[in-house]
C-alpha positions in Angstrom: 0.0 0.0 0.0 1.1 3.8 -0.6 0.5 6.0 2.2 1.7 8.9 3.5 2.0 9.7 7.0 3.3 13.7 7.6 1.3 15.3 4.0 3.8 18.2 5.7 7.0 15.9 4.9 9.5 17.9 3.6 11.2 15.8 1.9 7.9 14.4 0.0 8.1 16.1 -3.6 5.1 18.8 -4.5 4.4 16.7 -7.7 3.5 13.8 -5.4 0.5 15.9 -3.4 -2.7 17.2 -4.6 -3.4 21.4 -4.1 -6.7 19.9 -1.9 -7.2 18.1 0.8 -10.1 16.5 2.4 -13.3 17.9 3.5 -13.1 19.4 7.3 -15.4 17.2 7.9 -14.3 14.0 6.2 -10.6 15.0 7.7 -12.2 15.3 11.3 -14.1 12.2 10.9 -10.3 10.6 10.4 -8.7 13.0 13.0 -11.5 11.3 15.9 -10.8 7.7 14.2 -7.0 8.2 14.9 -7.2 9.6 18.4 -9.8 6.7 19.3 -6.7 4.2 18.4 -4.6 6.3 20.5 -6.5 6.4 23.6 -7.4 2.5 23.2 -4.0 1.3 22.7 -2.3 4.3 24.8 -4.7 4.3 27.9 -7.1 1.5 28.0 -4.6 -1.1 26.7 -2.0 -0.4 30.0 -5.0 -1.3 32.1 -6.4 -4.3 30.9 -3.1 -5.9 30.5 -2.3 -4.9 34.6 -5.7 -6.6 35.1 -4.6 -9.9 33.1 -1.4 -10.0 34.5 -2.9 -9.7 38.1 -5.0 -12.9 37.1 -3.7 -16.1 39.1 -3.9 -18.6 35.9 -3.0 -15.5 33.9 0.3 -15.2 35.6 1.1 -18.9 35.9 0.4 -19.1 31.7 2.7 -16.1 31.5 5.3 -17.6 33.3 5.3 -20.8 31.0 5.2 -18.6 27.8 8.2 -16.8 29.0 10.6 -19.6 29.5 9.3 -21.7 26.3 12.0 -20.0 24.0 10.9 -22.6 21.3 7.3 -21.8 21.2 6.4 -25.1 21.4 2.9 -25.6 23.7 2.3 -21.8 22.6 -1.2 -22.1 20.9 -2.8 -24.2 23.9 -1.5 -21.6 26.0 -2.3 -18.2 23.9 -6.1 -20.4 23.4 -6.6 -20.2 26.8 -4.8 -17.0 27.9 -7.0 -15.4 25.2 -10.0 -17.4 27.0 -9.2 -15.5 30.2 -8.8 -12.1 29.0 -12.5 -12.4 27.0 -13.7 -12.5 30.1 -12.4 -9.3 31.3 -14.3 -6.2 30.5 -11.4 -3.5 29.9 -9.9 -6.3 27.7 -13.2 -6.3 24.9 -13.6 -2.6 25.8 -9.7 -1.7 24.3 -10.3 -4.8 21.6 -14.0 -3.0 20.5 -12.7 0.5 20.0 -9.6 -1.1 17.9 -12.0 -3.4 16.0 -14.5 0.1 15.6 -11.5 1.8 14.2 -10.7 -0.8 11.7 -13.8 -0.8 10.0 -14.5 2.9 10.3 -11.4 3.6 8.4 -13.4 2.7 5.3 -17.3 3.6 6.4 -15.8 6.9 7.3 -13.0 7.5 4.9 -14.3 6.4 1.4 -17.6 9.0 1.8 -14.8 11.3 3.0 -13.0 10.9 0.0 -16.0 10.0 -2.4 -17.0 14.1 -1.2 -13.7 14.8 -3.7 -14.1 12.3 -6.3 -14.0 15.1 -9.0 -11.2 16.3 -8.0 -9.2 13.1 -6.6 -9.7 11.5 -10.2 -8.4 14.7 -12.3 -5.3 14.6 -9.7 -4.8 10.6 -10.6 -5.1 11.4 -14.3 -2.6 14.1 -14.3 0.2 13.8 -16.6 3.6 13.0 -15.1 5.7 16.4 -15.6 9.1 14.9 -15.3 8.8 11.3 -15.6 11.2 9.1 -13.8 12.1 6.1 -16.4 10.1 3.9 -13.5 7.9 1.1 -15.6 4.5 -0.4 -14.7 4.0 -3.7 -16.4 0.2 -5.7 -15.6 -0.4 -8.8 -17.1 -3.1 -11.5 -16.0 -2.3 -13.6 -13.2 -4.5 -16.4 -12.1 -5.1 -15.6 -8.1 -4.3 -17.8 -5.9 -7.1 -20.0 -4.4 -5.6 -18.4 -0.7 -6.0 -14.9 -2.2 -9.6 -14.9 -3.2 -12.8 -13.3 -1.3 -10.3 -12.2 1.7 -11.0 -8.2 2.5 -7.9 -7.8 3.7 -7.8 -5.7 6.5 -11.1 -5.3 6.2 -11.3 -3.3 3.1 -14.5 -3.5 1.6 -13.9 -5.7 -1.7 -10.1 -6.2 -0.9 -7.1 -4.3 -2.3 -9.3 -3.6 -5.4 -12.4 -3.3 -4.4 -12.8 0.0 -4.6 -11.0 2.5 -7.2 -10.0 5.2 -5.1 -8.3 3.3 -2.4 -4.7 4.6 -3.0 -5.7 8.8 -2.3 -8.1 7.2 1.0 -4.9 5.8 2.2 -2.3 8.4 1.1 -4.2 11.5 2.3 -6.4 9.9 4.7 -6.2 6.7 6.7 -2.2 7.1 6.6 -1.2 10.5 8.4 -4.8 11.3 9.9 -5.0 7.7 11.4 -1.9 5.5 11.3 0.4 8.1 11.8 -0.6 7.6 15.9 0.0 4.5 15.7 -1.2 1.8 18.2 -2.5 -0.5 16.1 -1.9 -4.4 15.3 1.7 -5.1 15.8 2.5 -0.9 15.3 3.4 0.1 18.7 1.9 3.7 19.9 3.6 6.5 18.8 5.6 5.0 16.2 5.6 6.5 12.6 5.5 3.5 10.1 7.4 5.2 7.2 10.1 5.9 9.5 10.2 2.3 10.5 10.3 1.5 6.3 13.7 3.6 6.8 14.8 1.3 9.9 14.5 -1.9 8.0 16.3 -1.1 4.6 19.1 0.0 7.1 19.3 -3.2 8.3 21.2 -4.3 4.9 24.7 -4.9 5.9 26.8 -3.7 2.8 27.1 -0.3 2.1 26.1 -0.6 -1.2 23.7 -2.6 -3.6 23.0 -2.7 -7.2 19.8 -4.1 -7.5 17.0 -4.7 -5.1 13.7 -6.5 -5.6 10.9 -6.3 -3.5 7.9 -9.0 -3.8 4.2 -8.5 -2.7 5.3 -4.4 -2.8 2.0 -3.2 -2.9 2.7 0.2 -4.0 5.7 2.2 -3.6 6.5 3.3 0.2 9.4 0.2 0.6 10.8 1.9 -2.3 11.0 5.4 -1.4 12.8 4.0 1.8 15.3 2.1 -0.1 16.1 5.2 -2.3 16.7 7.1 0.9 19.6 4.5 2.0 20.9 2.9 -1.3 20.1 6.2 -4.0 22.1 4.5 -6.6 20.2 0.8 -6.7 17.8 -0.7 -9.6 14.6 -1.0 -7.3 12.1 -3.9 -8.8 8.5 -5.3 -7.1 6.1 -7.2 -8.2 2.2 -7.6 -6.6 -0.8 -9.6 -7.0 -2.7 -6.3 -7.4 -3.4 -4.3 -10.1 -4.9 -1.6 -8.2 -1.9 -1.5 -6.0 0.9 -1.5 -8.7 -1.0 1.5 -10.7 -1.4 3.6 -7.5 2.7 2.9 -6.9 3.7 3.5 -10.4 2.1 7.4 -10.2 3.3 8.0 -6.7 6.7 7.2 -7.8 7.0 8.9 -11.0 5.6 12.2 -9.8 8.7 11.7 -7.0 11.3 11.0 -9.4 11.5 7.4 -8.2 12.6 5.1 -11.1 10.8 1.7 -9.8 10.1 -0.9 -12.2 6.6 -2.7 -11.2 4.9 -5.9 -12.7 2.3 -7.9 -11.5 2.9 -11.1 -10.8 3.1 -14.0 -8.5 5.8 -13.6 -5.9 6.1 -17.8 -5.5 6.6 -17.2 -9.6 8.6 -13.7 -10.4 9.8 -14.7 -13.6 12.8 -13.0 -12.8 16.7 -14.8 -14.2 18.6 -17.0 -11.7 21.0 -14.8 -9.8 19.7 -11.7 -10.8 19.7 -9.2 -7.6 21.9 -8.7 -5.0 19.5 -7.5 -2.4 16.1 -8.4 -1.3 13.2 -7.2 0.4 10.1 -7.9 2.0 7.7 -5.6 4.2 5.0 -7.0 6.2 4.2 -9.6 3.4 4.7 -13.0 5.2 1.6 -13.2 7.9 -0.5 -12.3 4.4 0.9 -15.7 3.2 -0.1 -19.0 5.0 3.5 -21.2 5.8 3.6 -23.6 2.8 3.5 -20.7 0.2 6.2 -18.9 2.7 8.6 -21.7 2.2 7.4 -21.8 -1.7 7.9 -18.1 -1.8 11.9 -18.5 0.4 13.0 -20.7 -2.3 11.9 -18.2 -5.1 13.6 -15.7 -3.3 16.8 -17.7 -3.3 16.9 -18.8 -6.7 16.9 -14.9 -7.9 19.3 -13.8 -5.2 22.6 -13.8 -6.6 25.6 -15.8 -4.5 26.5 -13.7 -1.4 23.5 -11.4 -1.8 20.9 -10.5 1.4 17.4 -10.6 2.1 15.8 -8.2 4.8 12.3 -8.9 6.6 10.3 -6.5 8.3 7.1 -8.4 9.7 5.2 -8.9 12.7 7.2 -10.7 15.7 6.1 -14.4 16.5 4.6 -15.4 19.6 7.8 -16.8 21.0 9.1 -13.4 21.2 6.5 -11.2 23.0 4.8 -11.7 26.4 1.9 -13.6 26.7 -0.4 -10.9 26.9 1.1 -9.1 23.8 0.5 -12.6 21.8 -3.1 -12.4 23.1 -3.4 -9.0 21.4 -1.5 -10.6 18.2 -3.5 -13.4 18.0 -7.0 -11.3 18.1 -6.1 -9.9 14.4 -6.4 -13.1 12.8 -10.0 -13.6 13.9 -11.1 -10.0 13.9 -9.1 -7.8 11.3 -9.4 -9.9 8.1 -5.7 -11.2 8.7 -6.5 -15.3 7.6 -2.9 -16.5 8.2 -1.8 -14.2 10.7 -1.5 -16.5 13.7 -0.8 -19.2 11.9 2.8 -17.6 10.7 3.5 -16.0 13.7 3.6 -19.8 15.4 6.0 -20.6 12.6 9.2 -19.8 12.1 10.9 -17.4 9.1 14.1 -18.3 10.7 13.7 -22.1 10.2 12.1 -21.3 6.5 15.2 -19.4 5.5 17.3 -22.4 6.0 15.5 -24.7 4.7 15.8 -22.4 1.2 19.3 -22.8 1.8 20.3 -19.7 3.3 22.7 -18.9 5.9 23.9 -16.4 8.5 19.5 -16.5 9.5 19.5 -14.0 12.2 16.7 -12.6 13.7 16.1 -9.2 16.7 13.6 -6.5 16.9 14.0 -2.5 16.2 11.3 -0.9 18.3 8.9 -1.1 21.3 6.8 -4.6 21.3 9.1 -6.5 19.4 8.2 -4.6 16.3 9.5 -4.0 13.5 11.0 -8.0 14.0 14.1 -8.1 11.2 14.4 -11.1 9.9 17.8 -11.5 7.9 20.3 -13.7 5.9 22.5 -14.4 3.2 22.8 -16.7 0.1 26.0 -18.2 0.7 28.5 -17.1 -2.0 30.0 -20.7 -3.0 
């Protein structure tokens, strides 16, 4: 997804902002949204996890969680810690607001944004001033069986379901509502584009010549990468069309050369040995396990000898309190996230080696584990 999250951002070029904004009342609908999320996961939150904590069983489970580094008796244990916390009232009063937010994103911001149509749609259609030499190539790909009827997130119709998705989320779900924060693995407070920045400087060469990105989405990853590695070939490749278009005119009107095709990331089509860099961003708990390891070995056979791959993604269960994993666990059941839990009680780590890579390293950045780096190398013999 493309998304903004400071429309203030200096360093965020003109040609990439429309001379309007929202209605005041569409943007305050957003502005009331985000400071909802703020206060549930910045106030209410503290106290419902002091009142878990303070539960006898509660603790005991906590305890057990805590010293099983390996995860292994972790879904009994998050079934039944989750069990316990249902029944406490702060608990569904911090998990309602979150799951009110969520959908009110859409019921809210696509009747903000529908108030501008006219003028969202000339701005879209705009002619690129100064194009970038970026490419945009769509082609029909069969979706796979996995992919179809979820609402991801729940967006209404999915990542394509409705047209004007990429301005909702650049101007108004990112920096009215997501900027604060506090939501799903994002930690309050934290700003998610700065956290892109974070992860591409987790690379450990200085320099890279070309970088490919699967399941991109749009074109955020990508302006992080050009930040850290200016003088690198940036490729992606997504499922969506929708997604890919949005991307391609965000990045042109930046002067971002990005070259974008849509197709299957267990399939890019890409030559053996072809980029030195990889990476992906918050792509894996979209992806039940078997296509994960499918995906790994994709990923390898384009990597060339001694090149890296980066992984920004949720943190498993094995590395967050019990109570945090309860909080985890609710988005696979309540925010259209299918294989959510199901990845975070795998392991990316054990994946990667099985592809073949080495040097599989993993450690968080920020506050609640998150962003959890996952990282290795494609040995060089």
């Amino acid at each position: 997804m493309t998304f903004l999250t400071k429309l203030d951002d200096a360093t965020l070029d003109a040609r990439a902002k429309p001379a309007f904004g929202l209605s005041q009342r569409g943007r305050a609908g957003l502005e009331i949204l985000g400071s909802i999320q703020k206060y549930s996961s910045g106030q209410i939150r503290p106290r419902a996890r002091a009142v878990f904590e303070a539960d006898p069983e509660a603790a005991n489970l906590a305890v057990e969680h805590a010293a099983d580094a390996n995860g292994t008796g972790a879904r009994a244990r998050i079934a039944r810690a989750r069990q316990i916390a249902d029944g406490q009232p702060l608990f569904r009063l911090e998990r309602f607001l979150q799951r009110y937010v969520a959908e009110e994103n859409f019921n809210t911001g696509i009747p903000a944004v529908e108030e501008r149509r006219e003028q969202f749609e000339r701005f879209m259609d705009l002619p690129v001033e100064r194009a970038a030499g970026g490419t945009l190539e769509l082609a029909e790909v069969e979706l796979p069986k996995y992919f179809e009827g979820v609402e991801w997130h729940l967006e209404p119709g999915g990542w394509d379901g409705y047209d004007l998705y990429g301005p909702l989320f650049a101007f108004g779900v990112g920096p009215l509502v997501f900027s604060k924060g506090g939501y799903a693995a994002v930690g309050i407070g934290d700003d998610i584009t700065e956290q892109r920045v974070r992860t591409v400087r987790q690379f450990p060469k200085p320099h890279y010549a070309r970088i490919f990105e699967p399941g991109c989405g749009g074109a955020t990853t990508f302006r992080a990468l050009n930040t850290v590695f200016p003088d690198a070939e940036l490729v992606g490749c997504d499922l969506s069309p929708q997604l890919l278009k949005n991307g391609h005119k965000f990045a042109e009107r930046q002067g971002l050369k990005v070259h974008l095709k849509q197709r299957d990331a267990v399939d890019t089509r890409e030559p053996d040995d072809s980029f030195d860099g990889i990476i992906t961003y918050a792509l894996h708990h979209e992806l039940p396990p078997k296509v994960n390891a499918q995906l790994f070995r994709e990923l390898f056979r384009i990597l060339k000898p001694g090149g890296d791959i980066v992984i920004s993604d949720p943190p498993p269960f094995r590395a967050v309190d019990l109570f945090h994993a309860v909080i985890l666990d609710w988005d696979t059941r309540n925010r259209e996230e299918p294989f959510f839990s199901a990845v975070l009680h795998s392991s990316l780590d054990a994946q990667l080696a099985d592809a073949g890579f080495e040097r599989v390293e993993s450690y968080p950045l920020g506050q609640d584990q998150y962003p959890w780096i996952t990282r290795a190398r494609k040995p060089a013999a």
